[in-house]
C-alpha positions as CSV (number, residue, x, y, z in Angstrom):
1,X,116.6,146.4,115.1
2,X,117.1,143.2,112.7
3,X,116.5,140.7,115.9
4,X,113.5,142.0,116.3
5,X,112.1,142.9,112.3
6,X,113.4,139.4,111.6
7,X,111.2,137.0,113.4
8,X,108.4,139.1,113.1
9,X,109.0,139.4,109.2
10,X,109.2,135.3,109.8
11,X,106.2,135.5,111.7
12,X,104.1,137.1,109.2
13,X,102.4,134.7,106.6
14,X,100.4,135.3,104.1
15,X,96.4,134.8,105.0
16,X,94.0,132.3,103.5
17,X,90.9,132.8,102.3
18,X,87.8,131.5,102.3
19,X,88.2,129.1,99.6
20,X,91.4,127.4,101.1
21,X,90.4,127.1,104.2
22,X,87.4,125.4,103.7
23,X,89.5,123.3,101.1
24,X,91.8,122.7,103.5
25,X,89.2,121.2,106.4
26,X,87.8,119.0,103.2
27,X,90.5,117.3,102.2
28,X,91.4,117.0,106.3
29,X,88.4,115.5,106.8
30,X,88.5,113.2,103.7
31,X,92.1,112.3,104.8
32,X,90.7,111.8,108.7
33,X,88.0,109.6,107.7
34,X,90.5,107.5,105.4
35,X,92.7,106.7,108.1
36,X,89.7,106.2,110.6
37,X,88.6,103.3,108.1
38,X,92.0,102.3,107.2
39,X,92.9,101.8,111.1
40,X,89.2,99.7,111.8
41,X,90.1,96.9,109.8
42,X,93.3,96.4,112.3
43,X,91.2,96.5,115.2
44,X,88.4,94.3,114.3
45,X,90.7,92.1,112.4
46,X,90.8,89.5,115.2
47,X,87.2,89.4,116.3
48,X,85.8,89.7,112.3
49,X,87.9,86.6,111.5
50,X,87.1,84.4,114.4
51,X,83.6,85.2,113.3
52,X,83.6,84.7,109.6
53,X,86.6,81.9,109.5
54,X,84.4,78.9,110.8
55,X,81.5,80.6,108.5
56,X,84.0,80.1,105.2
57,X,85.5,76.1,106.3
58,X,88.5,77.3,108.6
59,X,89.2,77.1,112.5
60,X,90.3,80.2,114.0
61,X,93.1,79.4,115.3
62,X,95.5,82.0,115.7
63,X,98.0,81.3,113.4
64,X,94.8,81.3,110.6
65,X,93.8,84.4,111.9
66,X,97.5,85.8,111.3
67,X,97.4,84.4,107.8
68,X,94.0,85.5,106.8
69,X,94.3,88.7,108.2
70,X,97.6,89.5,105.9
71,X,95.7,87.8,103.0
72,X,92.9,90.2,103.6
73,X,95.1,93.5,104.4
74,X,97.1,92.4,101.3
75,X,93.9,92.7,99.1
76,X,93.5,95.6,100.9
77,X,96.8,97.1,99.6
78,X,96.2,96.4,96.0
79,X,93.0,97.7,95.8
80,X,94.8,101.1,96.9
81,X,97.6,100.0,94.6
82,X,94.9,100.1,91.6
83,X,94.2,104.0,92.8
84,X,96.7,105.2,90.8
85,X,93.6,105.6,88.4
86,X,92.9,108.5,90.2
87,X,96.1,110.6,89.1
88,X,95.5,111.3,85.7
89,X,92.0,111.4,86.2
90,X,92.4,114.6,89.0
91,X,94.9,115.7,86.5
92,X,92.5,116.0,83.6
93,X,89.0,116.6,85.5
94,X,90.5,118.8,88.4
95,X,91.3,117.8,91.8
96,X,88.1,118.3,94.0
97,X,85.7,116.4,91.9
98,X,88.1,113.5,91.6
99,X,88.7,113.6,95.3
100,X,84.9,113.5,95.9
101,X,84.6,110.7,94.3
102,X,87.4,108.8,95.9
103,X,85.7,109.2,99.2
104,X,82.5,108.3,98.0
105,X,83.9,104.8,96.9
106,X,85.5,104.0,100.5
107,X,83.0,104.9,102.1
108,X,80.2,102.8,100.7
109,X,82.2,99.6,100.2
110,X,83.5,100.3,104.1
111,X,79.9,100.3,105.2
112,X,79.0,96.7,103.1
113,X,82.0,95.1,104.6
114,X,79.3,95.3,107.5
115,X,77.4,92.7,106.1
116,X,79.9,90.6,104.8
117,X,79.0,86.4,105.6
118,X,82.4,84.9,104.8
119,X,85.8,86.3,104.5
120,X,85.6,85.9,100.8
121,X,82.9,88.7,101.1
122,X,85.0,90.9,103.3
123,X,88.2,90.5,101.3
124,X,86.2,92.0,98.6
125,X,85.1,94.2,100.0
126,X,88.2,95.6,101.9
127,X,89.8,95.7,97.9
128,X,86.6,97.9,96.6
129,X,87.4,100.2,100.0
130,X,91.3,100.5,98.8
131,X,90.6,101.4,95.1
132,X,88.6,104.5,97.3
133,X,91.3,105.1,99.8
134,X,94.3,104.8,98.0
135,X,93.7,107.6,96.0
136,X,92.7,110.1,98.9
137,X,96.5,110.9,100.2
138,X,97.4,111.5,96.5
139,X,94.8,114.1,95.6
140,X,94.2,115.6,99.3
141,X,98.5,116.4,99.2
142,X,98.0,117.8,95.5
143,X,95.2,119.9,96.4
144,X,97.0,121.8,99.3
145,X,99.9,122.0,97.5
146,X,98.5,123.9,95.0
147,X,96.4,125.7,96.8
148,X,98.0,126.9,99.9
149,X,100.4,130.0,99.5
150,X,104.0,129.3,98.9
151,X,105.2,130.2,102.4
152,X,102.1,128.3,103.9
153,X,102.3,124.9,102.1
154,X,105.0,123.4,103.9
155,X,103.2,123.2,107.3
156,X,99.8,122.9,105.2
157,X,101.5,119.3,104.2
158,X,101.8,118.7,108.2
159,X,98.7,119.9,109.4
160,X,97.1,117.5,106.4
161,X,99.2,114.3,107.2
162,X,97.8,114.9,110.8
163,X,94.2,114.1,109.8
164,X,95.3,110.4,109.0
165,X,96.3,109.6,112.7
166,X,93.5,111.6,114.0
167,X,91.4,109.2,112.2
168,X,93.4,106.1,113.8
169,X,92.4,107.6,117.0
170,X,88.8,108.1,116.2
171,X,88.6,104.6,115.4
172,X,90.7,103.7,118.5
173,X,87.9,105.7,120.5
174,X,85.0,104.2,118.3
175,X,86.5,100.7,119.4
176,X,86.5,101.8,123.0
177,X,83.2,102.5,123.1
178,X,80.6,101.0,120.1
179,X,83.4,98.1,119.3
180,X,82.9,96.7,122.7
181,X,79.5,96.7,122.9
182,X,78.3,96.3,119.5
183,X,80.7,94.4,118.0
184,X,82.7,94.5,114.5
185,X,80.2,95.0,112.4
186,X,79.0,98.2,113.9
187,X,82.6,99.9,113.1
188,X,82.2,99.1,109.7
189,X,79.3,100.8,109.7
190,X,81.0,103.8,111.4
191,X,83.1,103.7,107.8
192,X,80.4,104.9,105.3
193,X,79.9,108.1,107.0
194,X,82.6,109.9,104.8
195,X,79.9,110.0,101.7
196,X,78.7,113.6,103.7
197,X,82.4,114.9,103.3
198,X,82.0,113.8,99.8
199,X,79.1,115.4,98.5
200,X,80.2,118.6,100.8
201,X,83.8,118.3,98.9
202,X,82.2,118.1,95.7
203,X,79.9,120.9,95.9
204,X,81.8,123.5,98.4
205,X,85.1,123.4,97.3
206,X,86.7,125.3,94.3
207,X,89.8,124.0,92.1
208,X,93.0,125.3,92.6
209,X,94.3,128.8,90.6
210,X,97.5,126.4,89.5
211,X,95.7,123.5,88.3
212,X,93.3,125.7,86.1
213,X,95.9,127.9,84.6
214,X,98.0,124.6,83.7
215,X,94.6,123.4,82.4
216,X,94.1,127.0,80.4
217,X,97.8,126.9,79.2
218,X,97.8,123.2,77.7
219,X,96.4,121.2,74.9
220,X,96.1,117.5,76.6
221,X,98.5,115.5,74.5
222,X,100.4,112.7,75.1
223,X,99.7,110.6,78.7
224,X,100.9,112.1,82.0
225,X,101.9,108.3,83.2
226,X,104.4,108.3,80.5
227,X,105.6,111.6,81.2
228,X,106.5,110.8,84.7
229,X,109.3,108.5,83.1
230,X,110.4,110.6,80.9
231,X,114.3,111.7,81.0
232,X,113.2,114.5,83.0
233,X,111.4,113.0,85.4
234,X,112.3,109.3,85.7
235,X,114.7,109.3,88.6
236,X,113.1,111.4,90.8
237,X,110.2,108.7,90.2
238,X,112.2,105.7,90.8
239,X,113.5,107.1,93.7
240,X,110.3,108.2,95.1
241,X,108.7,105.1,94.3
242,X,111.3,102.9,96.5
243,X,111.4,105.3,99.1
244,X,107.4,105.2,99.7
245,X,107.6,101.7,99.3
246,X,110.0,101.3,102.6
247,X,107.9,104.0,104.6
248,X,104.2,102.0,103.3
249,X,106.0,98.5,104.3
250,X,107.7,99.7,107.8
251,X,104.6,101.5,109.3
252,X,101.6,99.8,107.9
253,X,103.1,95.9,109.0
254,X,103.6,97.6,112.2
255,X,100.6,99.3,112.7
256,X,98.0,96.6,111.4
257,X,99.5,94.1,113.8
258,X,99.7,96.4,116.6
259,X,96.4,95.7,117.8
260,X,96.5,91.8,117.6
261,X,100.1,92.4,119.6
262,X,98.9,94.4,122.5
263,X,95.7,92.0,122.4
264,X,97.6,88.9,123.0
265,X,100.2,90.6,125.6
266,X,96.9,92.0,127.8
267,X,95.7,88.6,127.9
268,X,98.6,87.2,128.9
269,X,98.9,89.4,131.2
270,X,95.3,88.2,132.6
271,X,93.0,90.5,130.8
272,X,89.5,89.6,129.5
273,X,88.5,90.0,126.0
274,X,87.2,93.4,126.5
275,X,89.6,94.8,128.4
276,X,92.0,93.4,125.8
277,X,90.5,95.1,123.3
278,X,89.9,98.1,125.6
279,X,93.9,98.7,126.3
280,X,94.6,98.1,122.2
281,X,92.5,101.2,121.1
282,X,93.9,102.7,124.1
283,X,97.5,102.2,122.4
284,X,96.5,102.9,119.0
285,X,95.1,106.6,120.5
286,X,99.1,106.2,122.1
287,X,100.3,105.8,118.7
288,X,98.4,108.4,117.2
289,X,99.4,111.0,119.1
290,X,102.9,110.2,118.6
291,X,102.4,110.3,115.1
292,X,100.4,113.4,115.0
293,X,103.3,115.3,116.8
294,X,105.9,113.4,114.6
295,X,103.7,115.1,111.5
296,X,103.8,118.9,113.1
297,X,107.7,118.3,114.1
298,X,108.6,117.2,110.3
299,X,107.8,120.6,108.1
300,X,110.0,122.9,110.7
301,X,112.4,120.5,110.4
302,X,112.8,119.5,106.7
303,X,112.9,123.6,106.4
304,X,116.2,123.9,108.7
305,X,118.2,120.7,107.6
306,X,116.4,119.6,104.0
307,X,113.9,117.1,102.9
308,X,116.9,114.3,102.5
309,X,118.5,114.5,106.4
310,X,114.7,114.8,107.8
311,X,113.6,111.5,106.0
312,X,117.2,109.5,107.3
313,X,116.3,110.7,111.0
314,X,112.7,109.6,110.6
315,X,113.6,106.5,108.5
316,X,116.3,105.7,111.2
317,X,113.9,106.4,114.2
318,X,111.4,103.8,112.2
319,X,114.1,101.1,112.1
320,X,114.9,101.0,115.7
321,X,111.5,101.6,117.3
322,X,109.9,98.2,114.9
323,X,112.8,95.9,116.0
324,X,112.7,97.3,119.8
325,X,108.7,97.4,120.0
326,X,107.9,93.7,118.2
327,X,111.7,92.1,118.1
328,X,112.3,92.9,122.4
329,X,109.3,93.9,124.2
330,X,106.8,91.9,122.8
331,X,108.7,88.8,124.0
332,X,109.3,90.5,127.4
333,X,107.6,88.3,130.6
334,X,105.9,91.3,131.2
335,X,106.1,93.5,128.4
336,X,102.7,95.0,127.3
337,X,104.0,98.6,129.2
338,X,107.2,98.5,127.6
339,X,105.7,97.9,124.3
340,X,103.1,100.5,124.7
341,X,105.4,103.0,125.5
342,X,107.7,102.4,122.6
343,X,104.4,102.9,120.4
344,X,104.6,106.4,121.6
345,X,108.1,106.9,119.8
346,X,107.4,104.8,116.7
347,X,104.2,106.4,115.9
348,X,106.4,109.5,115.9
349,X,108.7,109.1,112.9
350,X,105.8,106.9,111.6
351,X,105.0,110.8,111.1
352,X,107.5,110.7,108.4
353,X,104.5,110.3,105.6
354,X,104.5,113.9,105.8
355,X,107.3,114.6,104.4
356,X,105.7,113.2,101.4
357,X,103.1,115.0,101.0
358,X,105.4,118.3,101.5
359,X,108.4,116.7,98.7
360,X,106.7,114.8,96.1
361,X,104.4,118.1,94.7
362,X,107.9,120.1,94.5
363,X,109.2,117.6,92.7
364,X,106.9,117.6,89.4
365,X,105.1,120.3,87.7
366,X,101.4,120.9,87.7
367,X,100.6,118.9,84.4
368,X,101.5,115.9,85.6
369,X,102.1,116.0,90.2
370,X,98.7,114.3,91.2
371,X,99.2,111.4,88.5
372,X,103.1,111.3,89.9
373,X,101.6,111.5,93.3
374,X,99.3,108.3,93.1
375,X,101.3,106.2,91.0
376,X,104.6,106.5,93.3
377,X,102.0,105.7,96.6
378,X,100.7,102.8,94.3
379,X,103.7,101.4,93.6
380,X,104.4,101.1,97.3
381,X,100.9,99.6,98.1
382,X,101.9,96.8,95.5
383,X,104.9,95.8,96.9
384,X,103.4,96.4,100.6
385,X,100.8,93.9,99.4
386,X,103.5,91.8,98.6
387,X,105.5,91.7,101.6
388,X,102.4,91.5,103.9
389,X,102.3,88.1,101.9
390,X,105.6,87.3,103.4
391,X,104.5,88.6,106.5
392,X,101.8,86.3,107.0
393,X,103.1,82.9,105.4
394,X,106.2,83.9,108.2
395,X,103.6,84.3,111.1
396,X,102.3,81.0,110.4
397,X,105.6,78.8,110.1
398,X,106.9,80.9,113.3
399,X,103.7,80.5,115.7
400,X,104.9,83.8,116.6
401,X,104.4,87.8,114.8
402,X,106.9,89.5,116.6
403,X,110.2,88.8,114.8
404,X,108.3,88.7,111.4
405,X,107.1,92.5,111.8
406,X,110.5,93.4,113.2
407,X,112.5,91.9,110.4
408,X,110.4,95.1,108.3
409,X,113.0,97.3,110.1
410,X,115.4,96.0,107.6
411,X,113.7,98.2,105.1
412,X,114.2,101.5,106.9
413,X,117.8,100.4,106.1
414,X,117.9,100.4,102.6
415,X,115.9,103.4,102.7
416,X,118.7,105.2,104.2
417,X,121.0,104.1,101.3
418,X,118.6,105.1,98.6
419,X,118.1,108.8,100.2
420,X,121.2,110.5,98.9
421,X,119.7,109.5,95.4
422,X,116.4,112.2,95.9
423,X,116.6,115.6,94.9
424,X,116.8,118.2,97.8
425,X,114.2,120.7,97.1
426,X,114.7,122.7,100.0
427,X,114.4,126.7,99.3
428,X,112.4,125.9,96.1
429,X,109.1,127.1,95.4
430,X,106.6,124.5,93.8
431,X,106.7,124.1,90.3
432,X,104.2,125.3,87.9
């Protein structure tokens, strides 16, 4: 009798209602649209800068397009570094309104990187857009933390992460299709359409039962960026902090080169320009779906073996996939297949972002989890920016971007020595 009352006691979850459903799909859709804007920028990088770096004094050559193109992702990276604004903001005013409004500001500074004339213009752009961005992942993860039942939220941080990489591959199919034929600027247009899901966000969606009760229950005193460094809460910071900092440097150097890599091995391989650009959204829709499945495998798995032996697996996937992908195949006579298809398996554990989004809201209480959220993301986004520096000043003294993106798998490295240093929050329901 208990082999068969057992799995379907397991089976049985608690329903959602109304409310978090249609929470749910808003912050998905927010989160979609973030990574569908996020993800243009790497595949128009190369045809926005041969465009605009005559227009601002410089030849575009490749390796200035390599350097200009980390400058400009690097601006990119601390504009969403600045987002930790939005933390003790969604704290104080409430999640969905704060969210709103982080959508709205992507959005419209996505859509005027359309006009930009110079890459000064763009770069400016592009750090408006990351101020916007940054602070999405932060509040969307909050949000369905806190509003998802207990025995729902774990895959609720899956399902989310998903929308991210569904965005990469609506921009991979956008590219495909108006990217060819209309060019850059068109894409960036595609960017400002998010401002619906705001105003639908803003005026649709109701505030979480936990955040409201912990806004009931407490006169606002003190400020919750200090209290995230306070002796109960300052390692599980610092540790968080390093950790997102590997994950945001490993992925996002590979995946905002990806592009420019499969570009380059297409055309050596005797492809025009548009069929160049045709086979690199075709295997950033590869990469997506890795990812995407890498983000539905996690929560299962975090539940059976813990949050700290799911993040080493992922973390050591990451490691191996970067050095194989742009430290082997890329240099391979023929190498654009192999290279593809290790895509598949790297945009996998790239999946391991959701792990975030399930173990940083367990790991602070209500008062203070969005502002501990977006600083700990910002953090990484600061050093990322930093690195992607170092990234592009490499590309340009190498000629080459292979082995500068595949050194990045050192980081997955370190991560796995700073993992035994997290909590394990497996079994623990989130705190109020």
């Amino acid at each position: 009798m208990n082999s068969i009352t057992e799995p379907a006691r397991r089976a049985h979850k608690t329903p959602l209602n109304r409310s978090q459903i249609a929470g749910f799909w808003g912050a998905w859709a927010g989160w979609t649209l973030d990574g569908m804007d996020s993800f243009i920028y790497a595949l128009v990088l190369t045809p926005a800068l041969t465009e605009l770096l005559p227009r601002s004094g410089y030849a575009a050559t490749a390796p200035n397009i390599g350097l200009a193109g980390s400058i400009l992702f690097a601006l990119f990276l601390v504009g969403w570094g600045l987002s930790f604004i939005w933390g003790p903001m969604a704290d104080r005013f409430g999640r969905t309104r704060v969210l709103a409004g982080t959508i709205f500001m992507f959005a419209i500074f996505t859509g005027l990187s359309a006009t930009a004339q110079s890459v000064w213009a763009l770069g400016i752009y592009r750090f408006l857009a990351g101020v916007g961005i940054g602070g999405e992942w932060a509040l969307a993860g909050t949000y369905v933390a806190e509003s998802w039942p207990e025995d729902r939220r774990k895959m609720g941080a899956g399902y989310l992460q998903t929308g991210y990489y569904a965005g990469f591959f609506i921009a991979a199919a956008l590219n495909y299709t108006v990217g060819v034929h209309y060019g850059w600027r068109a894409m960036f247009l595609m960017g400002a359409v998010p401002v619906v899901v705001a105003i639908l966000v803003l005026t649709r969606v109701q505030e979480p039962d936990k955040w409201q009760k912990s806004e009931a229950s407490h006169v606002h005193h003190g400020h919750p960026l200090r209290e995230i460094f306070s002796a109960g809460y300052r390692r599980r910071t610092v540790v968080a902090c390093a950790l997102l900092t590997i994950a945001i440097i490993g992925l996002w150097a590979g995946a905002v080169y990806e592009p420019s890599a499969v570009i380059q091995l297409a055309t050596r391989a005797g492809a025009s320009k548009a069929e160049a650009i045709r086979t690199a959204s075709i295997a950033t829709g590869i990469l997506s779906i890795g990812t995407i499945l890498g983000c539905l495998a996690l929560p299962p798995m975090a539940e059976r073996i813990g949050r700290k032996w799911t993040l080493a697996i992922y973390f050591g996937g990451m490691a191996v996939t970067i050095a194989a992908s742009f430290g082997w195949a890329y240099y391979l006579e023929n190498g654009l297949v192999p290279f593809i298809a290790i895509l598949f398996v790297l945009g996998f554990f790239g999946g391991n972002f959701a792990l975030f989004s399930l173990w940083l809201p367990e790991q602070f209480g209500t008062r203070v989890r969005a502002t501990a959220f977006a600083f700990c993301t910002s953090f990484g986004r600061f050093v990322g920016a930093g690195v992607n520096f170092m990234l592009g000043a490499a590309v340009l003294r190498m000629h080459t971007l292979g082995v500068p993106v595949a050194l990045t798998a050192i980081a997955f490295v370190v991560g796995l020595l700073i993992i035994p240093f997290a909590p394990e929050t497996k079994g623990e329901v989130l705190p109020g």
